[in-house]
LOZAPA-794138 format. One record per residue: residue number from 1; residue in three letters; chain; x, y, z of N, C-alpha, C in turn. Coordinates in steps of 0.2 Angstrom, whole numbers, m for minus. Layout:
N
SITE  pos  code  unit  neast  nnorth    nup  caeast  canorth   caup  ceast  cnorth    cup
SITE  NUM   ALA     A      X       Y      Z       X        Y      Z      X       Y      Z
...
REM end
This chain:
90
SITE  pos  code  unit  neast  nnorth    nup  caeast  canorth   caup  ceast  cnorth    cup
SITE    1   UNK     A      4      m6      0       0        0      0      4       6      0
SITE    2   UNK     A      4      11     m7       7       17     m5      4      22     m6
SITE    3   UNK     A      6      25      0       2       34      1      7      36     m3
SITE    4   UNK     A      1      42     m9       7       48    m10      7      53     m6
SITE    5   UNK     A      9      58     m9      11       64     m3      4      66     m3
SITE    6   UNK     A      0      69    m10      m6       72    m11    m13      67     m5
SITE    7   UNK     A    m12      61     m3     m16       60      3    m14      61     10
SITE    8   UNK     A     m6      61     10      m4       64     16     m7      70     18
SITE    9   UNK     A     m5      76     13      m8       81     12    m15      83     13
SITE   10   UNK     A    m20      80     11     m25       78     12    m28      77     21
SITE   11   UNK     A    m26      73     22     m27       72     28    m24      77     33
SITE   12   UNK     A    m18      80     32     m17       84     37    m21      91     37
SITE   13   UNK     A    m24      91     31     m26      100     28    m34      97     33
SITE   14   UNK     A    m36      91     34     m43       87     35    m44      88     43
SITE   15   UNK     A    m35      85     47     m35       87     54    m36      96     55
SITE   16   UNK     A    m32      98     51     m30      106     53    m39     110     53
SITE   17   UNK     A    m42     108     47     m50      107     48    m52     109     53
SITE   18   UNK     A    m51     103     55     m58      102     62    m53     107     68
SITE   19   UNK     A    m46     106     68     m44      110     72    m46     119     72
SITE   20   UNK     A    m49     121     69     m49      128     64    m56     127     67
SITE   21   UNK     A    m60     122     66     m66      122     70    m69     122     76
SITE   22   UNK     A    m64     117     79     m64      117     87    m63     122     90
SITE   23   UNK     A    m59     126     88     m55      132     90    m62     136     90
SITE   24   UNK     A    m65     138     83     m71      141     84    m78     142     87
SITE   25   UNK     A    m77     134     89     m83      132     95    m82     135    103
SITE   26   UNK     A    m76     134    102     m74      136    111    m74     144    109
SITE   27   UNK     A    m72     147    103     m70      156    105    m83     158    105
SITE   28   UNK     A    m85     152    104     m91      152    102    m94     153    110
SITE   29   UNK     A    m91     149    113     m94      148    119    m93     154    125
SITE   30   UNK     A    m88     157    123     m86      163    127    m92     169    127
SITE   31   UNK     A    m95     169    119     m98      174    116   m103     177    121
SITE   32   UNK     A   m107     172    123    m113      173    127   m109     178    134
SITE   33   UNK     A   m102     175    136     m99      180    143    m99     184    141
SITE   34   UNK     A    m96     187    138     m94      194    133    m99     200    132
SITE   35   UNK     A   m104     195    130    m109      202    129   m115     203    136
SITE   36   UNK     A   m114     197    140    m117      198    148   m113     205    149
SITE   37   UNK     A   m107     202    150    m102      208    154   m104     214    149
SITE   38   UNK     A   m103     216    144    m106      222    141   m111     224    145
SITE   39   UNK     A   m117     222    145    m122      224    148   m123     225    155
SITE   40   UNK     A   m119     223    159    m117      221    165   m113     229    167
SITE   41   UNK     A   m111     231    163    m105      235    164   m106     244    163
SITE   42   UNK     A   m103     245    169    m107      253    168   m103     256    162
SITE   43   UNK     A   m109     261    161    m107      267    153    m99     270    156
SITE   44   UNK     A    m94     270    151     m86      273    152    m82     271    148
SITE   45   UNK     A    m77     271    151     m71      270    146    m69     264    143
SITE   46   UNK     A    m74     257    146     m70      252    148    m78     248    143
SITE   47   UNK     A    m81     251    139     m88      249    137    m84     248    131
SITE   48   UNK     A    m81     256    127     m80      255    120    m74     249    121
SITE   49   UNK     A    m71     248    124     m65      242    125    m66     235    123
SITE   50   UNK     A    m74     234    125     m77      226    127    m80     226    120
SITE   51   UNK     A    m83     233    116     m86      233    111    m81     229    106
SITE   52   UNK     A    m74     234    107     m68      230    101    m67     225    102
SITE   53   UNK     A    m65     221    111     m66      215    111    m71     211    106
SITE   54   UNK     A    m78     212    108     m83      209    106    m82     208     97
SITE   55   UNK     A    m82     213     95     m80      212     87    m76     208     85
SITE   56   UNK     A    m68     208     89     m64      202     87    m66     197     85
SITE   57   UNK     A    m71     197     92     m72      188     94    m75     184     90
SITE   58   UNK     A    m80     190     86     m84      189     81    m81     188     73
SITE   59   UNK     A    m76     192     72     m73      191     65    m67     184     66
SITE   60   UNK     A    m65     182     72     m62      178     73    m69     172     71
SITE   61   UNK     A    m73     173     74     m77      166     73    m78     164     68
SITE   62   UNK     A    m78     170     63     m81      170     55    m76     166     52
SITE   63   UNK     A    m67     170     56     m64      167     50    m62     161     50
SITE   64   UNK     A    m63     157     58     m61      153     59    m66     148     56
SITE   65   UNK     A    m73     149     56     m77      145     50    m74     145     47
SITE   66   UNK     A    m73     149     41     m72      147     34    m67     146     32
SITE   67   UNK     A    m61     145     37     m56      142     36    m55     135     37
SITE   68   UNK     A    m59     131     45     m61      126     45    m65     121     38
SITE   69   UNK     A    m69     127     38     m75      123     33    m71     122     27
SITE   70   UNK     A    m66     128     24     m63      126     17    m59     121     16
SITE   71   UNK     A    m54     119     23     m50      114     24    m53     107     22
SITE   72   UNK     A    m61     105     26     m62      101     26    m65      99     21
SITE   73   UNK     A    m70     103     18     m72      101     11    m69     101      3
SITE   74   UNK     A    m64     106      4     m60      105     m3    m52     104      1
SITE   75   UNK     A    m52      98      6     m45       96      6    m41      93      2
SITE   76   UNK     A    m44      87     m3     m43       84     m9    m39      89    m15
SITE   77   UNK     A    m43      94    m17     m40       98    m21    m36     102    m18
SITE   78   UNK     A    m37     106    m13     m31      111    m10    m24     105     m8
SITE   79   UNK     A    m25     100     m8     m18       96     m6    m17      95    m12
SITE   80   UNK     A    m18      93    m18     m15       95    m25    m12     100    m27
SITE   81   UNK     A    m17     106    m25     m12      114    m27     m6     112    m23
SITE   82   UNK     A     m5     111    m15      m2      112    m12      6     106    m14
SITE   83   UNK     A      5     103    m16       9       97    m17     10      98    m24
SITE   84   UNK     A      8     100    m29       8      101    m37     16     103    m39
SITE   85   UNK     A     19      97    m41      27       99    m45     32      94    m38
SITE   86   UNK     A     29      92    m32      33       89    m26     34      81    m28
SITE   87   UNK     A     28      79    m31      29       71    m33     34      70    m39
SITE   88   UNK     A     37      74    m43      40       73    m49     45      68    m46
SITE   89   UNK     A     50      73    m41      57       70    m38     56      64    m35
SITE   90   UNK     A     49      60    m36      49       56    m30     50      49    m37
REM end
């Protein structure tokens, strides 16, 4: 049985996936603390702060969707781009 690189490839772009996604879940579960404490929190200096906080957490979620998701469903072909020209030498 031989693996080429482009399934090697494949499955680690498949790991990296779901890690891209778990990450997501967990920055996902803080979300609801976050915006408690906004509300929780008197009007001041410390309001806009949680605001830019809160936004991060939010374009962090996004990207780490579509970064998870891209991994996992187009790993087959992104490990071919990523490998294209490495199997000649072999």
């Amino acid at each position: 049985m031989n693996v080429t690189l482009v399934q090697v490839a494949a499955v680690i772009l498949r790991i990296s996936g779901v890690v891209w996604l778990w990450d997501a879940l967990v920055a996902l579960t803080s979300l609801p603390g976050d915006i408690y404490g906004m509300t929780a929190l008197q009007p001041g200096y410390l309001l806009s702060q949680r605001e830019l906080g809160l936004a991060m957490l939010v374009v962090r979620i996004g990207l780490y969707l579509i970064i998870g998701s891209a991994f996992l469903f187009f790993a087959s072909p992104l490990a071919k781009i990523f490998t294209k020209g490495l199997e000649h030498g072999a």
